[in-house]
C-alpha positions as CSV (number, residue, x, y, z in Angstrom):
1,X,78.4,116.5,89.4
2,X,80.4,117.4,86.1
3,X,83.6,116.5,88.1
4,X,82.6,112.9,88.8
5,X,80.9,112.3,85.3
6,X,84.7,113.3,83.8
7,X,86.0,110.9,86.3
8,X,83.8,107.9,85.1
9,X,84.7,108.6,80.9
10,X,88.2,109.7,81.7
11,X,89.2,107.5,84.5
12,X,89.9,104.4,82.0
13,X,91.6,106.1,79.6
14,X,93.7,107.6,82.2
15,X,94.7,104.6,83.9
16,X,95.5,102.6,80.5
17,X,97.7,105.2,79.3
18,X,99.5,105.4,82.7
19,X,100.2,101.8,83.0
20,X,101.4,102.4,79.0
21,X,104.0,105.2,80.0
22,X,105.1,102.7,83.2
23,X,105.9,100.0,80.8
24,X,107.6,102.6,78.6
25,X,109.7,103.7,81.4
26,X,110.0,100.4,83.3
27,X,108.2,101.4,86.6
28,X,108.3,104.4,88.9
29,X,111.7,104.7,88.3
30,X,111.5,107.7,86.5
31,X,110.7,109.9,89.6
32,X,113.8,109.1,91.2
33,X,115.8,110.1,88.0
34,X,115.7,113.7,87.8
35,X,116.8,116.0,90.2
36,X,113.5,118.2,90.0
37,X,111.3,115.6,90.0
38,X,112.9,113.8,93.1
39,X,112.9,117.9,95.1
40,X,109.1,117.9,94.2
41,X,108.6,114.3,95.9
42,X,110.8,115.8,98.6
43,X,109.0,118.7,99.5
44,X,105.7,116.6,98.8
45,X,105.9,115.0,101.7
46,X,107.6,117.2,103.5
47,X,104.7,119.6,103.0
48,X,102.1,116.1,103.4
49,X,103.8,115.1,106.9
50,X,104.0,118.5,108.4
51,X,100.4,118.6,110.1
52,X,101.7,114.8,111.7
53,X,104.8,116.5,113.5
54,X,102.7,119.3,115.3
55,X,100.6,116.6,116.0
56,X,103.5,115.0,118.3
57,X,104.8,118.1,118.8
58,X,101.7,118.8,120.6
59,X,100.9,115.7,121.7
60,X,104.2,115.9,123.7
61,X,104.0,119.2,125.5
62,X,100.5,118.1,126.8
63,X,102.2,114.7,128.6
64,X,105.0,116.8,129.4
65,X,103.1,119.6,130.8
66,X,101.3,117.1,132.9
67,X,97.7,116.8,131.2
68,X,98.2,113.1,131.0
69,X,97.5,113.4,127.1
């Protein structure tokens, strides 16, 4: 319950002052920037698609193998 409560009184101010540091650094562009920043986005969604490659992977052997899928 405490976690959602925070949500509701910090959610606003939380969006305001994002869409205040956007402005500030004209968009997203600011991920892309920095090395570090652009290997944590990496790995992200290297990390985020991982689970959807077994998923084929698996997918595959089973037509392969003759399951029919």
């Amino acid at each position: 319950m405490a976690p959602m409560i925070l949500g509701f009184v910090l959610g606003r101010l939380m969006e305001e002052n994002l869409r205040r540091a956007l402005e500030i650094y004209d968009g997203y562009s600011f991920l892309w920037e920095r090395p570090i920043t652009l290997g944590i986005m990496i790995v992200t969604a290297l990390i985020l698609l991982a689970p959807l490659r077994q998923w084929f992977k698996g997918r595959r052997r089973g037509v392969t193998a003759g399951e029919g899928g």
